[in-house]
N, C-alpha and C positions, 0 to 999 in steps of 0.2 A: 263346204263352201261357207264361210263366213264375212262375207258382202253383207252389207247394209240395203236394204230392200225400199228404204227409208224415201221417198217420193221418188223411186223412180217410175213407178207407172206417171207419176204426174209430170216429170219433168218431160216427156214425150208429150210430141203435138198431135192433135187430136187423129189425125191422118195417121201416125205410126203408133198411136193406140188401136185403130182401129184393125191393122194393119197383123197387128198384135195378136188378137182377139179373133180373125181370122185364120193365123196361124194355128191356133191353139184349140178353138173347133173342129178345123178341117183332117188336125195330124200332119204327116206328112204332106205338105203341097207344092207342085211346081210351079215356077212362077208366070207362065202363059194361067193355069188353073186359079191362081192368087189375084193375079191381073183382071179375070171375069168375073172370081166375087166382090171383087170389090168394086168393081163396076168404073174404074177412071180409067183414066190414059197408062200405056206403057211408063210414061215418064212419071206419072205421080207414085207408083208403085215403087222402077226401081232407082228412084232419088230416094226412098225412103226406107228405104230397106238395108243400107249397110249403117243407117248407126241403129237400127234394131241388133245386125251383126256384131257388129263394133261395141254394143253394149254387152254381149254373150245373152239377147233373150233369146234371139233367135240363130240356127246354127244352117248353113247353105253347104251343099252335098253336090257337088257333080255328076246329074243322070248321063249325061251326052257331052257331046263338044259344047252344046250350047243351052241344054237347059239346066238349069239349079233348082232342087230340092232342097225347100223350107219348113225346118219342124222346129217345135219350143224347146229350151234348152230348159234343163231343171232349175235355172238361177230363173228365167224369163215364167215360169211354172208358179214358181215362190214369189216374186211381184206382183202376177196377177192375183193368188190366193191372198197377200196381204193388202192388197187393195179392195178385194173385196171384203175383205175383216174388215177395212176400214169404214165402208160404206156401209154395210150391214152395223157396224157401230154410230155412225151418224145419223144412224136411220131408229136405232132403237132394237134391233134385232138383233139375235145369234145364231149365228153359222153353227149348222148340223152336219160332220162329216159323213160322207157318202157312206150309206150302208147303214145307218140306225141314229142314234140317239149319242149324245154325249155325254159324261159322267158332269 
């Protein structure tokens, strides 16, 4: 996948960042389960949730007639890791990949 990863964490409003970010903690999540951590309304979650889709961060599964399973998609994976390189850069720090030390 050769996408540009290039602000899109940033171009996302703070709600579908955050939205984001819960995706990607939880793993797999339905969206009733999505809806309570994040604590708003049905409608702030899913007004917010198809241009996460729509951007491929996040990908929706059909459990039931009616509920959808929301997990991170490897493009929506790679945004958040380079936003945190970027932050960990503005900050003066460097990221240590999981499991030891970097060369």
């Amino acid at each position: 996948m050769s996408r540009s990863t290039t602000n899109g964490y940033e171009s996302l409003t703070t709600v579908q960042q955050e939205l984001l970010r819960i995706v990607a903690d939880a793993g797999p999540i339905t969206g009733p389960a999505l809806r309570d951590a994040f604590e708003r309304s049905d409608n702030v979650v899913y007004q917010n949730l198809p241009a996460l889709t729509g951007r491929d961060l996040v990908a929706s599964e059909g459990v039931d007639g009616r509920t959808n399973e929301y997990r991170l998609t490897e493009y929506g994976r790679q945004v958040l890791r380079d936003h945190a390189a970027a932050v960990a850069e503005a900050c003066g720090f460097r990221l240590v990949p999981a499991g030891g030390e970097s060369a």
